[in-house]
LUMKEKE-161738 format. One record per residue (C-alpha): residue number from 0; residue in three letters; chain; x, y, z. Coordinates in steps of 0.001 Angstrom, whole numbers, plus 500000, padded with zeros to 6 digits. Each point is the difference from the previous one (the first is absolute). Last residue first. Layout:
LUMKEKE-161738
NUM/ALA/A/X/Y/Z
...
//
This chain:
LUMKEKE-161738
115/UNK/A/790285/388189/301382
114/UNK/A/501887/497893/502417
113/UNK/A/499730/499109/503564
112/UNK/A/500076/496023/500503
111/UNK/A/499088/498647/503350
110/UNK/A/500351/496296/500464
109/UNK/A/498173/498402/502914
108/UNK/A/502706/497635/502406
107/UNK/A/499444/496043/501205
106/UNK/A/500272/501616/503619
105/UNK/A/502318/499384/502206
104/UNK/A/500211/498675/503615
103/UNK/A/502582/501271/503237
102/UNK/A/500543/498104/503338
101/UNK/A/503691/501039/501886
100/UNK/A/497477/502965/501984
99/UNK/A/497111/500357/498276
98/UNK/A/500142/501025/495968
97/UNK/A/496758/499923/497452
96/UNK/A/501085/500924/496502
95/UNK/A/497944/501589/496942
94/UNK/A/501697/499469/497274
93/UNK/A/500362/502969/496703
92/UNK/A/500856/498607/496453
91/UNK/A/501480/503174/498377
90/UNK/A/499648/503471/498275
89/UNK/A/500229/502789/502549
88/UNK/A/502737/500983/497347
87/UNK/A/497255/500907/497589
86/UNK/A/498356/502423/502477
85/UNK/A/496897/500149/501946
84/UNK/A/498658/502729/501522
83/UNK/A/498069/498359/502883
82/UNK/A/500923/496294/501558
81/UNK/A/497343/498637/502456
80/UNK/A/501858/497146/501663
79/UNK/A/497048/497774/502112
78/UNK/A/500419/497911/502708
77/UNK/A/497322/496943/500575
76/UNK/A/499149/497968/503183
75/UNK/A/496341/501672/499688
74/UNK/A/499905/500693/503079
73/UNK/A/503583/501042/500679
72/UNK/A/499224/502378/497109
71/UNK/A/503171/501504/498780
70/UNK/A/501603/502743/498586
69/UNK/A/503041/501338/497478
68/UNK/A/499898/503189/498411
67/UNK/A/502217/500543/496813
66/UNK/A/500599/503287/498192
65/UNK/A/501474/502079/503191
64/UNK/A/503184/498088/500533
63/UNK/A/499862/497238/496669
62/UNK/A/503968/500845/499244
61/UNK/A/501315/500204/503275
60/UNK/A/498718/496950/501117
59/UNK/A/497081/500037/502748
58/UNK/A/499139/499416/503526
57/UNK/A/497078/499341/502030
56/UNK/A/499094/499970/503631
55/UNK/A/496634/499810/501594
54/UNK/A/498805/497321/497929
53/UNK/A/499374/497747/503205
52/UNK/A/502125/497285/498435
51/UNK/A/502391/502266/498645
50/UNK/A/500185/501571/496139
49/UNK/A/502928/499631/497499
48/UNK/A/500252/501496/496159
47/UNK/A/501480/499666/497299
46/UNK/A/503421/497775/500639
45/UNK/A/502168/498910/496974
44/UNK/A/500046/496477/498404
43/UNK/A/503216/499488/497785
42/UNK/A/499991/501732/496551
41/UNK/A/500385/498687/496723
40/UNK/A/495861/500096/499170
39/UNK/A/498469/502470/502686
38/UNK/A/499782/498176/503460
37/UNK/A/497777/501890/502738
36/UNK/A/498963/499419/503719
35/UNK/A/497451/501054/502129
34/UNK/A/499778/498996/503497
33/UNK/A/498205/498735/503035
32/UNK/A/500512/499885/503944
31/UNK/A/498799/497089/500976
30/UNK/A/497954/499635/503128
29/UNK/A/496750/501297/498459
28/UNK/A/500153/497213/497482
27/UNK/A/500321/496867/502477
26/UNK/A/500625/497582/497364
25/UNK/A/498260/497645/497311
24/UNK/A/498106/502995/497918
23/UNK/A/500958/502881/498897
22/UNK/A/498571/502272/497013
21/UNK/A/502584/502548/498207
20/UNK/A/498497/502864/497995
19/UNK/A/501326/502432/497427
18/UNK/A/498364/503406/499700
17/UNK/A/500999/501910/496994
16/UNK/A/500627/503449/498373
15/UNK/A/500636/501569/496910
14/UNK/A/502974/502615/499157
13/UNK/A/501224/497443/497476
12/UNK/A/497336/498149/498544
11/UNK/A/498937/496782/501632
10/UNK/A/500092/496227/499420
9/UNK/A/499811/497358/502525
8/UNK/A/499999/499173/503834
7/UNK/A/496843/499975/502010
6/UNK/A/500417/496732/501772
5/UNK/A/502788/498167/502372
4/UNK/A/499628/496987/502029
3/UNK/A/501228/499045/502943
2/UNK/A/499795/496351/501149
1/UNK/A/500965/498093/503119
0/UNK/A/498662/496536/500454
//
């Protein structure tokens, strides 16, 4: 049974930092490459952050270039999202989501609320 769950959301001042996780299980993990995704209240799901399978390529959106890092631990079967100077529109339930070829899994999402 696939699962991916998501950890390390919550509460933190603006300018504050983060580090959410996602732990899979169910699936070859370090064949998937794995993303980040974000929905703020009224607005669709937007794409964070993306990492291969070997972690040797990345990309980011615009607006988290050089605040977010994304990572993973093949190991461990986890990928991380550490998110640095934080802002109130980073604001949002962020999913973690495993894609392979026409097979793709979500997580149940961790909500991330920046406010002072």
């Amino acid at each position: 049974q696939v699962q991916l769950v998501e950890s390390g959301g919550g509460l933190v001042q603006p300018g504050g930092s983060l580090r959410l996780s996602c732990a899979a299980s169910g699936f070859t993990f370090s064949t998937y490459t794995m993303s980040w995704y974000r929905q703020a209240p009224g607005n669709g799901r937007e794409l964070v952050a993306r990492i291969t399978g070997t972690g040797t390529s990345t990309n980011y959106a615009d607006s988290t270039k050089g605040r977010f890092f994304i990572s993973r631990d093949n190991a461990k079967n986890t990928v991380y999202l550490q998110m640095n100077s934080l802002k109130s529109e980073d604001t949002a339930v962020y999913y973690c989501k495993a894609s392979w070829l026409t097979h793709s899994y979500w997580g149940q999402g961790t909500q991330v609320t920046v406010s002072s």
